[in-house]
C-alpha positions in Angstrom: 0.0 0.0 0.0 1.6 3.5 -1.0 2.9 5.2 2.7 0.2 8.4 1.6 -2.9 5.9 1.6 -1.4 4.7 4.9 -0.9 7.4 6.1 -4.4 9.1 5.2 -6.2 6.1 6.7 -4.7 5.5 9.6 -5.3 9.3 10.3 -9.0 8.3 9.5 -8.8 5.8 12.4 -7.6 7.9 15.4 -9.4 11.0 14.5 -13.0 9.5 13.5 -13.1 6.3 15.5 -13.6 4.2 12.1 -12.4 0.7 10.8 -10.5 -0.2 7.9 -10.2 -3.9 7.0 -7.6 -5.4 4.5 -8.6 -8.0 1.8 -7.0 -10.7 1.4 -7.6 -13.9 -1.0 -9.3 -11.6 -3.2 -8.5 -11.0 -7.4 -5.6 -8.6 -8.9 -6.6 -5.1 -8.2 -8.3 -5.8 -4.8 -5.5 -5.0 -3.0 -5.6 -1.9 -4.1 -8.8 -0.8 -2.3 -9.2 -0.3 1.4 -12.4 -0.7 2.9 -13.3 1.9 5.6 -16.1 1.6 8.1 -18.3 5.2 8.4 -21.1 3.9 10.2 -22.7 -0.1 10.6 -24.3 -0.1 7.2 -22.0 2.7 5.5 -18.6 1.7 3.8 -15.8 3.7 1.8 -13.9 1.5 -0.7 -10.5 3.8 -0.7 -8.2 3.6 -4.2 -4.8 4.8 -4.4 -4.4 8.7 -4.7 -2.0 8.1 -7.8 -2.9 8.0 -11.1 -4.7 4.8 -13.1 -2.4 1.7 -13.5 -1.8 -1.7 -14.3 -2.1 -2.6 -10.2 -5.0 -0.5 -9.9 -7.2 -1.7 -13.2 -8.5 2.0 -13.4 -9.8 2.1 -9.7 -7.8 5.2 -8.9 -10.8 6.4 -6.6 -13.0 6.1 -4.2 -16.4 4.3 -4.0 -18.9 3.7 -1.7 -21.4 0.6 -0.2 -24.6 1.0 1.6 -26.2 -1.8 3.4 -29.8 -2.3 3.3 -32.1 -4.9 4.4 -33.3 -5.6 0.7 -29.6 -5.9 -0.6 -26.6 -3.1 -1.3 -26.4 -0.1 -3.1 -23.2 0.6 -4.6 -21.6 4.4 -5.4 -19.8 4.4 -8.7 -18.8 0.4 -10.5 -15.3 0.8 -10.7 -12.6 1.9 -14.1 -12.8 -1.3 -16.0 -14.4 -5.0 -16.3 -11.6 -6.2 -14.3 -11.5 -2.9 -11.8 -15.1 -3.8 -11.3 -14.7 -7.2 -10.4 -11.8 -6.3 -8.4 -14.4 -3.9 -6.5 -17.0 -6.0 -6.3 -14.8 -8.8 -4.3 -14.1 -5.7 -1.5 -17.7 -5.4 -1.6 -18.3 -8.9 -0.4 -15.7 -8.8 2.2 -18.3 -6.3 3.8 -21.6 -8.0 2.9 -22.8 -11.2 0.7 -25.9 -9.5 -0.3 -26.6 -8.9 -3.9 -25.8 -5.3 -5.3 -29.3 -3.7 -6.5 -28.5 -0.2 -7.5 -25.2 1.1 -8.5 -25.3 5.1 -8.9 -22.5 6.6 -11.3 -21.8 10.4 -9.6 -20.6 11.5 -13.1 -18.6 11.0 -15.9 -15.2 9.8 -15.3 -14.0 6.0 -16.7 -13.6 4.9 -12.9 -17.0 6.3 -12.0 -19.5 3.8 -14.6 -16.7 1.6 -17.1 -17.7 -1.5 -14.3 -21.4 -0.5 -15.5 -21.9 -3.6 -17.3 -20.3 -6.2 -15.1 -22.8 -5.1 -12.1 -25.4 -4.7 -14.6 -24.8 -8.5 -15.4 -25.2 -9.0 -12.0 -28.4 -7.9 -11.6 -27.8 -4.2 -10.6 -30.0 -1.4 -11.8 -27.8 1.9 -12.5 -28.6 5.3 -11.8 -27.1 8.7 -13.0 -28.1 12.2 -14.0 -29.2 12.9 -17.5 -25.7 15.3 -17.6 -23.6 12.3 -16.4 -24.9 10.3 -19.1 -24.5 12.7 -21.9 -21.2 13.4 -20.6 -20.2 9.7 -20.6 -21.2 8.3 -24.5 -19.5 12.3 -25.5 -16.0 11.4 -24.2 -16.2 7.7 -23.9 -13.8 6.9 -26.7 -11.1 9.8 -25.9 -11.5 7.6 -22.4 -11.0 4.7 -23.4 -7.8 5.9 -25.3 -6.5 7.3 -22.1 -7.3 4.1 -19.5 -5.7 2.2 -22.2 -2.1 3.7 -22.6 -2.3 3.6 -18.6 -3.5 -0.1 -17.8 -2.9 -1.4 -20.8 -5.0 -3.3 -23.6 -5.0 -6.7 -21.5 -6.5 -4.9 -18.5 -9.2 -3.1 -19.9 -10.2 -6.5 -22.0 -13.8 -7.0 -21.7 -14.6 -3.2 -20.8 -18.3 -2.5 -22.5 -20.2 1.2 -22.3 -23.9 0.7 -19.9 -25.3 3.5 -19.6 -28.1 4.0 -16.6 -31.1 2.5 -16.8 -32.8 5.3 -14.5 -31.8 8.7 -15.6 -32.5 11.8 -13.7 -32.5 15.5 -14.3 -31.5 17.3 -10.8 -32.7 15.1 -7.9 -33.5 11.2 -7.2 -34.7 9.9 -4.0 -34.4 5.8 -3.7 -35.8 3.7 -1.2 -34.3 0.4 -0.7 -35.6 -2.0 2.5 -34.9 0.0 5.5 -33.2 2.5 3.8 -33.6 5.9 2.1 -31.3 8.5 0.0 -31.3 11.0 -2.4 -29.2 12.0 -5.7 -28.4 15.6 -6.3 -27.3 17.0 -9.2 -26.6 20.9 -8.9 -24.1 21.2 -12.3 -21.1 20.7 -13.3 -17.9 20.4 -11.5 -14.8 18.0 -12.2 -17.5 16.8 -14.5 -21.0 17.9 -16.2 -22.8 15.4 -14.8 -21.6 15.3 -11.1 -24.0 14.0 -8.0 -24.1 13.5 -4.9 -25.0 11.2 -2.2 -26.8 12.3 0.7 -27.9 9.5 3.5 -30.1 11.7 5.8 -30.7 9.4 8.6 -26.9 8.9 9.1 -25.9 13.0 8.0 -22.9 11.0 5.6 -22.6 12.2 1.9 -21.1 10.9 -0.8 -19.7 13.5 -3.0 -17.8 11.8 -5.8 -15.7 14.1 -8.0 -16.9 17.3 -5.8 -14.4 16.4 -3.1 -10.6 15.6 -3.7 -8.9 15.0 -0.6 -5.6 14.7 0.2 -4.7 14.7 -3.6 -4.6 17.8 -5.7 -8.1 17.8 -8.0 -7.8 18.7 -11.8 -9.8 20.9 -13.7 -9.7 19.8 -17.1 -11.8 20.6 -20.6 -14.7 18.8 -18.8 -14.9 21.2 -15.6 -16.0 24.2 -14.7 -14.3 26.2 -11.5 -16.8 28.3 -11.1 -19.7 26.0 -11.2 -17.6 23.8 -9.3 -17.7 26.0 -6.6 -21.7 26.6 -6.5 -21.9 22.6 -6.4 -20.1 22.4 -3.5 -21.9 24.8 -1.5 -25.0 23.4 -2.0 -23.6 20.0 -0.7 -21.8 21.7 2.1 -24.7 23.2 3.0 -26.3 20.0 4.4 -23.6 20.0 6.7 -22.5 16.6 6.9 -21.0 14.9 9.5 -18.7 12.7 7.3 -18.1 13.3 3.4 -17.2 10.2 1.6 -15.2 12.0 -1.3 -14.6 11.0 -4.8 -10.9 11.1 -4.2 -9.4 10.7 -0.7 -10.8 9.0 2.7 -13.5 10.1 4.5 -13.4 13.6 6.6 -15.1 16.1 8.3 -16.5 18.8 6.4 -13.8 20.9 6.8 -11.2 19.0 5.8 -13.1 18.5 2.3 -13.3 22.4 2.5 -10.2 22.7 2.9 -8.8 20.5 -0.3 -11.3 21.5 -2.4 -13.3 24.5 -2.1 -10.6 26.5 -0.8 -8.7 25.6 -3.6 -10.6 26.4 -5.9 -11.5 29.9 -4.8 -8.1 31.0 -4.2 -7.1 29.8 -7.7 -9.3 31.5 -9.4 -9.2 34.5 -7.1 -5.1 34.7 -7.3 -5.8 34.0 -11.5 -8.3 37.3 -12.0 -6.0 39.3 -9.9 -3.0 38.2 -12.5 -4.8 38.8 -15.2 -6.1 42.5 -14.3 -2.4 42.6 -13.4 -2.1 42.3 -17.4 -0.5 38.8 -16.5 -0.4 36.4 -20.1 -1.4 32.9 -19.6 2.6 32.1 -20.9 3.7 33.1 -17.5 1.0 31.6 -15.9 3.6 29.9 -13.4 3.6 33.0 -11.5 0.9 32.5 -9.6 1.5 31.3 -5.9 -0.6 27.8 -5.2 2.3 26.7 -2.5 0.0 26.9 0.4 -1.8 23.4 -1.3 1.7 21.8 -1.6 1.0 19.4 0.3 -2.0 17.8 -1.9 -0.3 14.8 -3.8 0.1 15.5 -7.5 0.9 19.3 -7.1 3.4 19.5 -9.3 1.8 17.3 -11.7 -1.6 19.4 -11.8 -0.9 23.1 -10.8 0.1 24.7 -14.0 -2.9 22.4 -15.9 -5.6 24.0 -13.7 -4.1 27.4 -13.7 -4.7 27.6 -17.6 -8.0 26.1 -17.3 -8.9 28.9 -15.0 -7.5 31.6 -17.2 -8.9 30.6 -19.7 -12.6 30.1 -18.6 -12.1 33.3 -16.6 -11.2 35.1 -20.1 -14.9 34.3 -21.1 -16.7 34.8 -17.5 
């Protein structure tokens, strides 16, 4: 396990009282996922913070499991046929009920490429109308991507399912003893993004709305400033625990803090270059060294600071 994942989970532990269990006997990939106890019947499924690899199968991220008495709903089915079975044998190691409902939180391979193995399995999928438009729009320049990064033989038996239940800004579901609800307020790291709110048990699942620990990219797809509407309107349920997209779970202000934060003093710092007459050539000027310590700074910085200079150029 990389020392950061370690590291961020065993954090977890000792500051939220939760429980993370290793799998073992399990298929290539598993290993890669750490299952975290958030409450009895609530479960993060932890991937690496690093990028998509051969180890990994494409499940550079994390997913979610809720236990119900009628059987388990599942957030987001993993970056590949093989990255969802790999998923799917952490998700036993927490409950042998069938999956029923997997919901995709948006557009991203690792969020709905395991679509169709769960959907072989019985499992109805869920995701907003956006998500799904967003999905079948970029799906090939995906699939070129995964592919130079896991490699042909790893993403070998990979189909596009799309949700059988589509929905335009909100979805409640009711399974058993249990009862949730899908929000969609616009796009963020993707168009389509959702998320996850359990009200009984004040957890939400945010998918790509939340990075934590790890540095979160704003690419063609995004949208800073929507991005940052999004997550006010989850952060204004004020959760207890938010399960994030990227990362462990937290408080609230931790995910504040890697996220939101983030991105308002990005695009702050980038309209005060630019009224500066700054050009988006020396766009490495601007100061983001207060979020070193987000894993793939280096990597991502400059990226996002174009992005924002260049959606700010038509705000």
């Amino acid at each position: 396990m990389p020392m950061k994942l370690l590291t961020l989970i065993l954090a977890i532990l000792f500051s939220a009282g939760l429980h993370a269990e290793t799998v073992t006997d399990a298929s290539p990939g598993s290993q890669a996922l750490m299952p975290v106890k958030v409450t009895d019947n609530v479960w993060a499924i932890v991937g690496p913070l690093t990028n998509r690899t051969p180890e990994n199968l494409g499940n550079n991220a994390t997913f979610g499991v809720i236990v119900t008495s009628e059987g388990l709903i599942l957030i987001d089915s993993g970056g590949s046929e093989k990255g969802a079975r790999a998923l799917h044998d952490v998700v036993r190691s927490i409950s042998d009920k069938p999956v029923k409902y997997v919901i995709n939180t948006g557009g991203q391979d690792h969020r709905w490429f395991g679509n169709d193995y769960f959907s072989r399995q019985g499992a109805k999928i869920i995701s907003s109308e956006a998500a799904a438009v967003d999905q079948k729009r970029r799906f090939n320049d995906e699939v070129l991507r995964l592919t130079a990064l896991i490699g042909d033989e790893n993403f070998a038996g990979t189909e596009a399912r799309h949700a059988d239940l589509l929905f335009d800004d909100s979805y409640r579901l009711t399974l058993g003893d249990t009862s949730i609800e899908i929000h969609h307020r616009g796009q963020a790291h993707t168009p389509g993004d959702s998320y996850v709110w359990l009200p009984k048990s004040n957890i939400v699942f945010s998918g790509d709305i939340v990075y934590v620990d790890r540095m979160l990219g704003i690419g063609e797809q995004s949208s800073s400033e929507s991005w940052v509407r999004v997550f006010e309107a989850m952060a204004a349920l004020e959760p207890d625990v938010v399960v994030p997209g990227h990362g462990g779970p937290v408080p609230l202000q931790k995910a504040k803090r890697d996220t939101y934060d983030y991105l308002v003093a990005l695009r702050e710092r980038t309209s005060a270059f630019m009224e500066e007459g700054g050009d988006i050539s020396e766009i490495s000027r601007i100061d983001q060294s207060d979020f070193a310590y987000l894993e793939n700074y280096d990597t991502l910085k400059g990226r996002n600071a174009q992005k924002v200079y260049s959606e700010l150029e038509f705000e």
